[in-house]
C-alpha positions as CSV (number, residue, x, y, z in Angstrom):
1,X,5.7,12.6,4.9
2,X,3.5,10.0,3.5
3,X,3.2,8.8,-0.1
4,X,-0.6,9.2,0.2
5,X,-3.3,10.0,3.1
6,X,-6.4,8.4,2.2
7,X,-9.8,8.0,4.1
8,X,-11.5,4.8,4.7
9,X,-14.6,4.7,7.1
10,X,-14.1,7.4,9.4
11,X,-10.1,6.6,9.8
12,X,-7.6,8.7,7.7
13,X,-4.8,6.4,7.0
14,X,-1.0,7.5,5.7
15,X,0.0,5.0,3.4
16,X,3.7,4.7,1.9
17,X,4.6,2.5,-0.7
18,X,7.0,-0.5,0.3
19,X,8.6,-2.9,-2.8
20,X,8.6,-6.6,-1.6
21,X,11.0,-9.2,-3.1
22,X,8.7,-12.3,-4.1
23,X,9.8,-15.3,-3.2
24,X,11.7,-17.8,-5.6
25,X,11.5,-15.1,-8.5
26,X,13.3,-11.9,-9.3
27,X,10.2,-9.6,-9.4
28,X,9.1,-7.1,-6.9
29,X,5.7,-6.8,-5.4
30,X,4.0,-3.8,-4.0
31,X,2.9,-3.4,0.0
32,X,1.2,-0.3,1.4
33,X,2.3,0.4,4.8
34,X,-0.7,1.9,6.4
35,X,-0.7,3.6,9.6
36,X,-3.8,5.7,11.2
37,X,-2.7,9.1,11.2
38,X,-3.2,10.8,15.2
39,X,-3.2,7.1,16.2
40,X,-0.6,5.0,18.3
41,X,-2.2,2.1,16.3
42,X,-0.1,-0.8,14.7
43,X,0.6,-0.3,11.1
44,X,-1.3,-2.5,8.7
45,X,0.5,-3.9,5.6
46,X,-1.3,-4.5,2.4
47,X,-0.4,-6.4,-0.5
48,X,-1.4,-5.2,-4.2
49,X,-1.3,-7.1,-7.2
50,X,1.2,-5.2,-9.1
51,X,4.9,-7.2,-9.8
52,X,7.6,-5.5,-11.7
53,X,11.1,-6.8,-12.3
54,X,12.5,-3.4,-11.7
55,X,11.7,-1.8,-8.5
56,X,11.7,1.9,-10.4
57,X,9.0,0.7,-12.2
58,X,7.0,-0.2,-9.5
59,X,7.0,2.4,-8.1
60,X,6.1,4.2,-11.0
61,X,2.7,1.9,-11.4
62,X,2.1,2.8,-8.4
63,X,2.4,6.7,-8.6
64,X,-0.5,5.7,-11.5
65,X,-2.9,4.4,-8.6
66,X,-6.0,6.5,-7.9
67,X,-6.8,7.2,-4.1
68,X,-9.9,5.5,-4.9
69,X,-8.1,2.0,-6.0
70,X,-5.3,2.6,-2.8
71,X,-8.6,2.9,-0.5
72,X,-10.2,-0.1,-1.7
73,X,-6.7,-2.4,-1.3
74,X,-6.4,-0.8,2.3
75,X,-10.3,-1.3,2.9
76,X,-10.0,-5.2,1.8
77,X,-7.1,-5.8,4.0
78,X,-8.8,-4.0,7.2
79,X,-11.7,-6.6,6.3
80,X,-9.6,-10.0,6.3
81,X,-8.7,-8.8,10.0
């Protein structure tokens, strides 16, 4: 079951939440895994801004995200393709 299913253009996109460790530091960053729902598509990974030294806490920023804010970091990645 996804974290969130969010719509962007005409695609609706299950997104799950993935912690990332960032390099050289002991924080954790935020990735969406995005995959097209109905689709045999490749997923697309998208990196947010949000870095927390405790993964529970990230997680819990991100619980805080609006669709809207998840759309527009899944929308921006789709456009650097």
């Amino acid at each position: 079951m996804p974290w969130r299913e969010i719509t962007v253009g005409e695609t609706c996109w299950s997104v799950a939440p993935v912690a990332e460790r960032v390099a050289n530091t002991q924080a954790w960053r935020l990735v969406l895994n995005c995959r097209p729902r109905g689709e045999a598509a490749r997923a697309v990974w998208a990196s947010t801004s949000l870095q927390s030294f405790s993964r529970s806490d990230l997680y819990a920023q991100a619980d805080r995200l609006t669709d809207a804010k998840v759309a527009a970091v899944v929308a921006r990645r789709l456009n650097d393709e």
